[in-house]
PQR file with spaces between the fields and no chain letter, atoms N, CA, C, O and H, PARSE charges and radii, in Angstrom:
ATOM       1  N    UNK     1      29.120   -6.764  -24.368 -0.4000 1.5000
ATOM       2  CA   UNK     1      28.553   -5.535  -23.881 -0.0000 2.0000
ATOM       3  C    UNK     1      29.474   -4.384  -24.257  0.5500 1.7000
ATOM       4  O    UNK     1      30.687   -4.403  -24.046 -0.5500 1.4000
ATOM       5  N    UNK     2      28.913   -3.528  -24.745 -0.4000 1.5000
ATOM       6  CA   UNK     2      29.283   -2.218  -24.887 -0.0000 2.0000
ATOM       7  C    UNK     2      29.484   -1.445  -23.747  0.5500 1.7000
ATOM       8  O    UNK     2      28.661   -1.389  -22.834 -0.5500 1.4000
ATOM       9  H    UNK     2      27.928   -3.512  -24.916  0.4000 1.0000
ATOM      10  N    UNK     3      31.003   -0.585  -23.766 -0.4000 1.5000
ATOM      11  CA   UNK     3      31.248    0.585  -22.432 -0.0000 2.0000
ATOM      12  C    UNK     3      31.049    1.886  -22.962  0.5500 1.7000
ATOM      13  O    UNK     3      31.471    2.214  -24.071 -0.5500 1.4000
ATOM      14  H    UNK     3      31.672   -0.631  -24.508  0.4000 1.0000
ATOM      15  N    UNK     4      30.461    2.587  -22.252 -0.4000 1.5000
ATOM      16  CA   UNK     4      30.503    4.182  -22.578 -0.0000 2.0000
ATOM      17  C    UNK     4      31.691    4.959  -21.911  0.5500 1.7000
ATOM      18  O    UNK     4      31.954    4.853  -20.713 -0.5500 1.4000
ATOM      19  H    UNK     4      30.118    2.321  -21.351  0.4000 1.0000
ATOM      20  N    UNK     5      32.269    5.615  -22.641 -0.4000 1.5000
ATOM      21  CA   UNK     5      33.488    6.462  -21.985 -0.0000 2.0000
ATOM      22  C    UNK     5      32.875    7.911  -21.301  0.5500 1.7000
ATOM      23  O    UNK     5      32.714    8.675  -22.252 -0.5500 1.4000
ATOM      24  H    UNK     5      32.056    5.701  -23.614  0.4000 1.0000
ATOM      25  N    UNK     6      32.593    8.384  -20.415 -0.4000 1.5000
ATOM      26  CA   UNK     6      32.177    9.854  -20.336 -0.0000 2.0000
ATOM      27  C    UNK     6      33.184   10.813  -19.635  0.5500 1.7000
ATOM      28  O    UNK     6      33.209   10.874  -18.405 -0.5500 1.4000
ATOM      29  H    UNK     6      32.724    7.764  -19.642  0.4000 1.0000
ATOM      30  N    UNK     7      34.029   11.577  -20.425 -0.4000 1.5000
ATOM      31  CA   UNK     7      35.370   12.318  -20.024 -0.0000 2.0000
ATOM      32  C    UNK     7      35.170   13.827  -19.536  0.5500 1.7000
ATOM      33  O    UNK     7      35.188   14.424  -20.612 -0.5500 1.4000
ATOM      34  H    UNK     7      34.009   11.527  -21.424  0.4000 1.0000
ATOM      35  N    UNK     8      35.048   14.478  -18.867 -0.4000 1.5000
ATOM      36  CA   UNK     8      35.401   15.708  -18.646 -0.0000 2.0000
ATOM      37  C    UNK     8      36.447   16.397  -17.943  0.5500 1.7000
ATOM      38  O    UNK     8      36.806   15.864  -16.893 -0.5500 1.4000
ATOM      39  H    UNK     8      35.033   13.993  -17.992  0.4000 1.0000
ATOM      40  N    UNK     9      37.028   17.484  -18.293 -0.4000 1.5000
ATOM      41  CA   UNK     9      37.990   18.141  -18.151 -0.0000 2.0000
ATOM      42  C    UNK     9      38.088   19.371  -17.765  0.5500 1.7000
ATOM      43  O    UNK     9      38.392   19.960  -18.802 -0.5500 1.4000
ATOM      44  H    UNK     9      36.736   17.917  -19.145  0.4000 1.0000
ATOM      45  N    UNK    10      38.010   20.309  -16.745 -0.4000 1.5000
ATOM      46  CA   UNK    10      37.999   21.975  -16.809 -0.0000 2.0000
ATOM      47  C    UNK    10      36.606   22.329  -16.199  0.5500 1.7000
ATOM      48  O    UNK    10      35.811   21.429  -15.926 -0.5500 1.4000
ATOM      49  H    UNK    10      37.763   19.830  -15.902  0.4000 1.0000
ATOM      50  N    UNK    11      36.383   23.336  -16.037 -0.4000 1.5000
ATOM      51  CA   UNK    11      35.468   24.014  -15.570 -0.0000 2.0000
ATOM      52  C    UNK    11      34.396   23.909  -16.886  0.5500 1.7000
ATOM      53  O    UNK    11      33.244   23.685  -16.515 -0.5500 1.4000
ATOM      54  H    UNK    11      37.029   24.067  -16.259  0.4000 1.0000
ATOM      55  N    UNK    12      34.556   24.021  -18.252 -0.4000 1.5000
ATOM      56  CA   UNK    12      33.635   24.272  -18.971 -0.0000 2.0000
ATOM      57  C    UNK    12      33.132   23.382  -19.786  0.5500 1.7000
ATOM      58  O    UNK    12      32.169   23.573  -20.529 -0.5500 1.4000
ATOM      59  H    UNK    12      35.492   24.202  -18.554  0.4000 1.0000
ATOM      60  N    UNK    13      34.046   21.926  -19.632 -0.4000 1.5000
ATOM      61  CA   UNK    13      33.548   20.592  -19.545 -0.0000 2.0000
ATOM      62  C    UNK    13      32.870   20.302  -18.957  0.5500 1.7000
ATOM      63  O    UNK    13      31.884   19.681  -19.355 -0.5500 1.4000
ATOM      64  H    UNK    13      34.828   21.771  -19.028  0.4000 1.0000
ATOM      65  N    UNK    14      33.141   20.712  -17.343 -0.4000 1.5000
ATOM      66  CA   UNK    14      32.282   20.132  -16.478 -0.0000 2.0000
ATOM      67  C    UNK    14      30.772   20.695  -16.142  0.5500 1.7000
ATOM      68  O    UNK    14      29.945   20.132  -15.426 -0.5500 1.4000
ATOM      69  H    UNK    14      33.942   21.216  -17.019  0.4000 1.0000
ATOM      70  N    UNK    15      30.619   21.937  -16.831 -0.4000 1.5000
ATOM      71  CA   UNK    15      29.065   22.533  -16.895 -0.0000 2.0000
ATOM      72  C    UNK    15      28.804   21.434  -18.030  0.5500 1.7000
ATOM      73  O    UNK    15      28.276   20.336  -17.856 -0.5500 1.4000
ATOM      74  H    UNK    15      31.291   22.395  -17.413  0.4000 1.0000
ATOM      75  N    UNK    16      29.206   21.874  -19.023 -0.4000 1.5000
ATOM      76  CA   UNK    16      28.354   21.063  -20.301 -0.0000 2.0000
ATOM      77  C    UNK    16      27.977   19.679  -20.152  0.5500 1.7000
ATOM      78  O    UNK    16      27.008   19.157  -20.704 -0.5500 1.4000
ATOM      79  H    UNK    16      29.635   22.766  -19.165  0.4000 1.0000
ATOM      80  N    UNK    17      29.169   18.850  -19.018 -0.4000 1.5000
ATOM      81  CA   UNK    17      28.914   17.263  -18.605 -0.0000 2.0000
ATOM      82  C    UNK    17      27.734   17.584  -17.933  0.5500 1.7000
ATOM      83  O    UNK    17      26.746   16.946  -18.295 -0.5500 1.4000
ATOM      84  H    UNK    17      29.956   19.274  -18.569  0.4000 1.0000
ATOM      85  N    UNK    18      27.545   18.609  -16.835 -0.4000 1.5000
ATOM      86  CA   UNK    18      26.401   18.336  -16.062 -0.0000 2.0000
ATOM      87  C    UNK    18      24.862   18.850  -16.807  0.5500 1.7000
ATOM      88  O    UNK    18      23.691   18.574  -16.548 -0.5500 1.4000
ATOM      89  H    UNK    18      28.348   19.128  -16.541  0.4000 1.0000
ATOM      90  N    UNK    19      25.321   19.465  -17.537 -0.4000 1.5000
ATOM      91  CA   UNK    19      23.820   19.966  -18.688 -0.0000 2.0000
ATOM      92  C    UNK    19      23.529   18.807  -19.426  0.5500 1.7000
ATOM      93  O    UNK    19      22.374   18.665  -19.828 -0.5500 1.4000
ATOM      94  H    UNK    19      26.272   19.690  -17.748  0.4000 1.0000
ATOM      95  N    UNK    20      24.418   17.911  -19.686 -0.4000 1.5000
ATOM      96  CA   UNK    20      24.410   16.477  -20.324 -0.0000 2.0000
ATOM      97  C    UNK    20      23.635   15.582  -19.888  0.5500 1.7000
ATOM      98  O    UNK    20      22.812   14.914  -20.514 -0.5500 1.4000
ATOM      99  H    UNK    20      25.357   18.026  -19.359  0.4000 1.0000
ATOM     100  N    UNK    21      23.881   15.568  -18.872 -0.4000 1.5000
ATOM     101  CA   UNK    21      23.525   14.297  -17.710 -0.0000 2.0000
ATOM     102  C    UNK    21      21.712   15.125  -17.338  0.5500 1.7000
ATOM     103  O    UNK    21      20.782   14.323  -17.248 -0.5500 1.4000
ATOM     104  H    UNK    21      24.549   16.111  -18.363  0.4000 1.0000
ATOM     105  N    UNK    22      21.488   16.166  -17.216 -0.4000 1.5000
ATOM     106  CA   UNK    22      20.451   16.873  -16.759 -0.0000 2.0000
ATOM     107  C    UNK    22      19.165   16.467  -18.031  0.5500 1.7000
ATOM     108  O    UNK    22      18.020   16.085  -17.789 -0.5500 1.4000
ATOM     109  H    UNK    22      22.243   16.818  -17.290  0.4000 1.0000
ATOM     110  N    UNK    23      19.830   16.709  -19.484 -0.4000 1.5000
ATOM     111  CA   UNK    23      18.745   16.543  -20.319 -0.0000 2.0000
ATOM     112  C    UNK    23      18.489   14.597  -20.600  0.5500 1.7000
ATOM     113  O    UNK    23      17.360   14.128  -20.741 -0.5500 1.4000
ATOM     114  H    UNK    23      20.760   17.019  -19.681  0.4000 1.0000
ATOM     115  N    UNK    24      19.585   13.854  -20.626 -0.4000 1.5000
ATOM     116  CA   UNK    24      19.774   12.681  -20.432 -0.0000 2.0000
ATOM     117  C    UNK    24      18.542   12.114  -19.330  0.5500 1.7000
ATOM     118  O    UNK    24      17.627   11.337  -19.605 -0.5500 1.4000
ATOM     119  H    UNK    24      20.503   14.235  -20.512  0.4000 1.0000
ATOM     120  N    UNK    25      18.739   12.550  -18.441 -0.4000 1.5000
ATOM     121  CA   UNK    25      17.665   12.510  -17.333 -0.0000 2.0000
ATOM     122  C    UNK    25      16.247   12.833  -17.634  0.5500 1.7000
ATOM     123  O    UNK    25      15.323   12.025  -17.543 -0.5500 1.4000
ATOM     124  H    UNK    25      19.482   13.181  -18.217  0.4000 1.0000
ATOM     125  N    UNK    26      16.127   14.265  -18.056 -0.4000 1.5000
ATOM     126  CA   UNK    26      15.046   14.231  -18.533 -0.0000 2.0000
ATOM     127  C    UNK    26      14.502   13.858  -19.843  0.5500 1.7000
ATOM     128  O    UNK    26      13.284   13.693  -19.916 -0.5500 1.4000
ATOM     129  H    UNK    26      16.878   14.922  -18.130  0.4000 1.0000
ATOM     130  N    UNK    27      15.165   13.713  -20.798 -0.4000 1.5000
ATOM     131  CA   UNK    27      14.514   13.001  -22.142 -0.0000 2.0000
ATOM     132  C    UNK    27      13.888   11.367  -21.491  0.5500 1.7000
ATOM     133  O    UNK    27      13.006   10.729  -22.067 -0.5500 1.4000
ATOM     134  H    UNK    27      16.154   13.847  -20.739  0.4000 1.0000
ATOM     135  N    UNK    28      14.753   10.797  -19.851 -0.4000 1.5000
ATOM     136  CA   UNK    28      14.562    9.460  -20.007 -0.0000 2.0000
ATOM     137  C    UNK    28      13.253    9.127  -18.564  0.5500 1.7000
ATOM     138  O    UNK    28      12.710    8.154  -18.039 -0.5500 1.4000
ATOM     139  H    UNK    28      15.469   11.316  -19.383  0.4000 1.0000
ATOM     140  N    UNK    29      13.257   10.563  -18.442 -0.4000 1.5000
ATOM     141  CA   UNK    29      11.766   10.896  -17.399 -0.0000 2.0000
ATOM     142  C    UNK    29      12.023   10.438  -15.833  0.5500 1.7000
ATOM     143  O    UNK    29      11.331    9.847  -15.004 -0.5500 1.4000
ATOM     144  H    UNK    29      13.698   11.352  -18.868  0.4000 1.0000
ATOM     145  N    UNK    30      13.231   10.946  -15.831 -0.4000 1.5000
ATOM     146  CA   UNK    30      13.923   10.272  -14.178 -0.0000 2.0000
ATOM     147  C    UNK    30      14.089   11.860  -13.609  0.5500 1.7000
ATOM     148  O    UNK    30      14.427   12.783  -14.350 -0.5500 1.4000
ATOM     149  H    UNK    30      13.793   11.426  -16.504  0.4000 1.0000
ATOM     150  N    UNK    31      13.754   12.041  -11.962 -0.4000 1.5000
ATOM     151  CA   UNK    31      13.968   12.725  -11.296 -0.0000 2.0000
ATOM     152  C    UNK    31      15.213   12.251  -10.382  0.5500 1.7000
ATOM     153  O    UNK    31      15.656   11.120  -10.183 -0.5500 1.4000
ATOM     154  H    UNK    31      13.480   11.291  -11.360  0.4000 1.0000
ATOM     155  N    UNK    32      15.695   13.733   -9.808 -0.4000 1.5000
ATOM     156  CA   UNK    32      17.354   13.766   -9.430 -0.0000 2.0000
ATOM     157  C    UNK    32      17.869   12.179   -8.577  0.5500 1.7000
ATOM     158  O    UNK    32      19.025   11.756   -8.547 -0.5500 1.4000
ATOM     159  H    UNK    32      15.335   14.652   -9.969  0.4000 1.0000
ATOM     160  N    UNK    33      16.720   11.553   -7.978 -0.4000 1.5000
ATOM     161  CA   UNK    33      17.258   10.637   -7.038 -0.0000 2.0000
ATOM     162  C    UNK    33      17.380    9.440   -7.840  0.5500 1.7000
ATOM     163  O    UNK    33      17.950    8.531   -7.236 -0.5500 1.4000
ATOM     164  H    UNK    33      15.781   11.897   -8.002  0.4000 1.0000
ATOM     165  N    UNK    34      16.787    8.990   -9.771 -0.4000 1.5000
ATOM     166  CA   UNK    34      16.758    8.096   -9.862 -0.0000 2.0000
ATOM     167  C    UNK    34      15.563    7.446  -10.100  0.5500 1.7000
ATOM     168  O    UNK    34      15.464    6.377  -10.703 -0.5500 1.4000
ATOM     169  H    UNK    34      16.324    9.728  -10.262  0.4000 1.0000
ATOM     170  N    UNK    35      14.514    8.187   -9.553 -0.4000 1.5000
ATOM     171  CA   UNK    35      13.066    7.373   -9.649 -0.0000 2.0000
ATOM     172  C    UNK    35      12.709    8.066  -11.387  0.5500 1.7000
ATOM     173  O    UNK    35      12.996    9.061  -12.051 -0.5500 1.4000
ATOM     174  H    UNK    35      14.595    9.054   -9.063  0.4000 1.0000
ATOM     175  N    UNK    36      11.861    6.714  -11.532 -0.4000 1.5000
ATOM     176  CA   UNK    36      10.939    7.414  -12.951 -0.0000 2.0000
ATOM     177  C    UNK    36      10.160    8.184  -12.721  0.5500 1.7000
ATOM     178  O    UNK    36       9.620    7.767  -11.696 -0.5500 1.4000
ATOM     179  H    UNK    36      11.628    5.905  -10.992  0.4000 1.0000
ATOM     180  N    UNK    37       9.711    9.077  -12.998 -0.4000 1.5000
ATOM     181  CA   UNK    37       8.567    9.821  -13.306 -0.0000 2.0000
ATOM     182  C    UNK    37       8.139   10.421  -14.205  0.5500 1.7000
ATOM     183  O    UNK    37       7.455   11.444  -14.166 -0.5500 1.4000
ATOM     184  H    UNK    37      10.150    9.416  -13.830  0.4000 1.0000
ATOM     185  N    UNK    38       8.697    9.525  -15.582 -0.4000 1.5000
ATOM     186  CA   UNK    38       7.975    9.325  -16.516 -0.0000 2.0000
ATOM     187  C    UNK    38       6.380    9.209  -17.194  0.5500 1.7000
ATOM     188  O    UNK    38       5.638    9.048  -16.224 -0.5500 1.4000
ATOM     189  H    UNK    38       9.252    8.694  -15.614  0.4000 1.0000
ATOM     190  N    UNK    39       5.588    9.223  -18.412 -0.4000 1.5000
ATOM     191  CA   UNK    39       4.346    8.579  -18.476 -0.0000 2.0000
ATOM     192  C    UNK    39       4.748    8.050  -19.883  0.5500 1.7000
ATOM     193  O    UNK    39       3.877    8.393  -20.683 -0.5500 1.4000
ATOM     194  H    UNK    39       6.191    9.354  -19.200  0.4000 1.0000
ATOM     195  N    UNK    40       5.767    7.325  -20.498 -0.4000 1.5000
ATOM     196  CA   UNK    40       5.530    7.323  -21.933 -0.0000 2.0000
ATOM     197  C    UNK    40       6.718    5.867  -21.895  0.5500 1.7000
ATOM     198  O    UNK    40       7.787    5.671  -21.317 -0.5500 1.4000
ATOM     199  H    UNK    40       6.474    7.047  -19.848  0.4000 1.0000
ATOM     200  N    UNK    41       5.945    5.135  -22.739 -0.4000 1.5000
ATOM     201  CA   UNK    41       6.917    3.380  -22.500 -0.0000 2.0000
ATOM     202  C    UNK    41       8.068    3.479  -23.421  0.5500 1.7000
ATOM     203  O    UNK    41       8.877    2.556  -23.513 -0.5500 1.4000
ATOM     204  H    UNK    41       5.077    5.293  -23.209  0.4000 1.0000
ATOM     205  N    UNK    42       8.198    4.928  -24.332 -0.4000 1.5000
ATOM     206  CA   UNK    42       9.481    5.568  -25.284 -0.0000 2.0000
ATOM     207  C    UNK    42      10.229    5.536  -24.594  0.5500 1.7000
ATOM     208  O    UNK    42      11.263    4.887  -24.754 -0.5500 1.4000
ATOM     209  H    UNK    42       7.541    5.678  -24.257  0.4000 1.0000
ATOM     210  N    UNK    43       9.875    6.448  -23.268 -0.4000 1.5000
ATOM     211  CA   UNK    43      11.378    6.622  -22.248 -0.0000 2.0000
ATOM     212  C    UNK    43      12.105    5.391  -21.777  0.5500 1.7000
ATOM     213  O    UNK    43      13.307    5.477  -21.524 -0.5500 1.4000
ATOM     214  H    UNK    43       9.035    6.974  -23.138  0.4000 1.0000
ATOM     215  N    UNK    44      11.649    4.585  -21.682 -0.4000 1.5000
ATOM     216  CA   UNK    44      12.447    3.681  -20.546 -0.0000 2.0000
ATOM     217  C    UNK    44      12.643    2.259  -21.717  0.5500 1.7000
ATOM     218  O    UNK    44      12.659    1.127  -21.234 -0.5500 1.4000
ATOM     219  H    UNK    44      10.673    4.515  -21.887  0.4000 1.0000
ATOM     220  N    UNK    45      12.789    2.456  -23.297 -0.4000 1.5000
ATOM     221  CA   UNK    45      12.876    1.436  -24.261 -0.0000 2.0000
ATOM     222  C    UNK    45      14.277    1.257  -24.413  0.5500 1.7000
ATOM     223  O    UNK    45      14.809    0.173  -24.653 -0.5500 1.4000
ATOM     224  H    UNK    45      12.776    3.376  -23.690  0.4000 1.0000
ATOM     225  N    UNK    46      14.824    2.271  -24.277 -0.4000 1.5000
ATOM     226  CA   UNK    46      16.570    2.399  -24.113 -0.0000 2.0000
ATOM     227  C    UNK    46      17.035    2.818  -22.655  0.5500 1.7000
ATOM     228  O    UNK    46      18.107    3.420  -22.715 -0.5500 1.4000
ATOM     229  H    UNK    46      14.392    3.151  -24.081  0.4000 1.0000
ATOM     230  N    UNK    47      16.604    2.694  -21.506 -0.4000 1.5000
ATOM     231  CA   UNK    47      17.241    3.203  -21.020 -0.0000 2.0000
ATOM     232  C    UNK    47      18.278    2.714  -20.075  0.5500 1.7000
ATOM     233  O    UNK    47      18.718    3.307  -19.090 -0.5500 1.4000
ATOM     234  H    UNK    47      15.733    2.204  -21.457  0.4000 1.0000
ATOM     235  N    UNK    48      18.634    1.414  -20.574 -0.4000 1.5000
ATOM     236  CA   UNK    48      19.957    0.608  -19.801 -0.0000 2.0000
ATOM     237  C    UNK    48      20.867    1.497  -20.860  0.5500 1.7000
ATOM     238  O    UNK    48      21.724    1.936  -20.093 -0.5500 1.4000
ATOM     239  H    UNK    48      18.277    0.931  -21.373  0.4000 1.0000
ATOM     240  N    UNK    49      21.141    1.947  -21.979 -0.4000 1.5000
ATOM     241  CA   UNK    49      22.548    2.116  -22.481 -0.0000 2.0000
ATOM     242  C    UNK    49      23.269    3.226  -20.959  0.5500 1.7000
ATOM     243  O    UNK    49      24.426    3.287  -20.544 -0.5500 1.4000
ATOM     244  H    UNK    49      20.445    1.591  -22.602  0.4000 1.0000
ATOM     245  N    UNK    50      22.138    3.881  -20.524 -0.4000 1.5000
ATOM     246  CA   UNK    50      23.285    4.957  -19.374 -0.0000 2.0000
ATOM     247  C    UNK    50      22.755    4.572  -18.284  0.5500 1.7000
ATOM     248  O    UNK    50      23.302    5.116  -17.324 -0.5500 1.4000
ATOM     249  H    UNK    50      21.198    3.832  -20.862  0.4000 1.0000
ATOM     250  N    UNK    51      21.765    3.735  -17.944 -0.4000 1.5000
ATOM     251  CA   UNK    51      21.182    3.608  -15.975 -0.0000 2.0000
ATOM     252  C    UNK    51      21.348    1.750  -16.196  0.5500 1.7000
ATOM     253  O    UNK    51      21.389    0.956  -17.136 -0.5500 1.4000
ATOM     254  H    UNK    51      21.320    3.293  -18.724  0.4000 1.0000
ATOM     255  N    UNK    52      21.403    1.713  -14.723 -0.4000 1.5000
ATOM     256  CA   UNK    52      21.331    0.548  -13.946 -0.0000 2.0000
ATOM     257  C    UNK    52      20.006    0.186  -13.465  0.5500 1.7000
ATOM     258  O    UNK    52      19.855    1.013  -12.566 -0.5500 1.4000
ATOM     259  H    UNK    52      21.370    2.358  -13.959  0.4000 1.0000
ATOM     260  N    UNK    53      19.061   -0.448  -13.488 -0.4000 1.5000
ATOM     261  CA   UNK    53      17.858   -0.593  -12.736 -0.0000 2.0000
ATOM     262  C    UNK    53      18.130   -1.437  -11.528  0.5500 1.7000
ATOM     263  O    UNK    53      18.335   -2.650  -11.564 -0.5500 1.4000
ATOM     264  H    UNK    53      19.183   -1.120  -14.218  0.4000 1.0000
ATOM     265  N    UNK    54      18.119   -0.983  -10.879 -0.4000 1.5000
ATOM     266  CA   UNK    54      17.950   -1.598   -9.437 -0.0000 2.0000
ATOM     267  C    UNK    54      17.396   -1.026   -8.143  0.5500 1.7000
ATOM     268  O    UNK    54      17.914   -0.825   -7.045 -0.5500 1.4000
ATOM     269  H    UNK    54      17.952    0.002  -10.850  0.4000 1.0000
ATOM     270  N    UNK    55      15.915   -0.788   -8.732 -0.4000 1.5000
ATOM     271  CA   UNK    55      14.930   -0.059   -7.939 -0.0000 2.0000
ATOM     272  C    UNK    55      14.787    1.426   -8.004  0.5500 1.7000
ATOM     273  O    UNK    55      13.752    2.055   -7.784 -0.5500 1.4000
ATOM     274  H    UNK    55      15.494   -0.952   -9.624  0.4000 1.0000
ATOM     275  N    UNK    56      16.313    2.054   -8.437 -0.4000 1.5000
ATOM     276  CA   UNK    56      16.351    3.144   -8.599 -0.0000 2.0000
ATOM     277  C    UNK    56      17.444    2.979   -9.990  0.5500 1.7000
ATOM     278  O    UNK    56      18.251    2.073  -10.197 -0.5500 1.4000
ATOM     279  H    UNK    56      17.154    1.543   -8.617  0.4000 1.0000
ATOM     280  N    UNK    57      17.194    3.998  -10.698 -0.4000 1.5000
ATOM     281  CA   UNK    57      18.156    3.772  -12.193 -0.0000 2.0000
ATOM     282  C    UNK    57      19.656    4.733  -11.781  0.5500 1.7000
ATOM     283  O    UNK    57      19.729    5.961  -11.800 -0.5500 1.4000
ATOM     284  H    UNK    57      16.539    4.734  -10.530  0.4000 1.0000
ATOM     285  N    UNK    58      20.591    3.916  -11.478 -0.4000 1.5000
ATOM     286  CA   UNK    58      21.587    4.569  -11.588 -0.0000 2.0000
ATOM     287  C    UNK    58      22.521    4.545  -12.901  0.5500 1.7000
ATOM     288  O    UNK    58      22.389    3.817  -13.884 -0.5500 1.4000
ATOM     289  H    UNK    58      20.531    2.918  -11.462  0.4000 1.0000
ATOM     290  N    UNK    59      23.536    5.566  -12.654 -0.4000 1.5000
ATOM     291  CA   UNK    59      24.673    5.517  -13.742 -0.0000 2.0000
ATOM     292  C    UNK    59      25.404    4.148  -13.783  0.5500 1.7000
ATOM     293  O    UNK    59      25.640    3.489  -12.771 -0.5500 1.4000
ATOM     294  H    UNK    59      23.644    6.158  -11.855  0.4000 1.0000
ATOM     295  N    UNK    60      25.783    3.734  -15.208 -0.4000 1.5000
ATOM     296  CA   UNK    60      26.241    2.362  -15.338 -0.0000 2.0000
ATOM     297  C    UNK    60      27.804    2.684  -15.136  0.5500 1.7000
ATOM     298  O    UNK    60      28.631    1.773  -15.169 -0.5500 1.4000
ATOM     299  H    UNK    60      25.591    4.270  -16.030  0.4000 1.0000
């Protein structure tokens, strides 16, 4: 298994991490808590490389 490193640093890391994580989310059709609310079987073909499924998709 592959690890993802995700590093931020500073105030202007840490906007761009959270603009990261925001489009991440939405390219993968998940609302803030985790649930899908998706309509397209594209989104969720990859989406263990960054969530956990376990009822709700969390960060790995």
């Amino acid at each position: 298994m592959r690890e993802i490193l995700h590093t931020q640093g500073g105030q202007c890391d840490n906007q761009i991490g959270a603009k990261f994580w925001e489009v991440v989310c939405a390219e993968h059709g998940l609302d803030p808590t985790g649930r899908y609310q998706g309509d397209q079987d594209l989104q969720l073909e990859r989406i263990n490389v960054y969530y956990n499924d376990d009822g709700l998709f969390q960060l790995r």
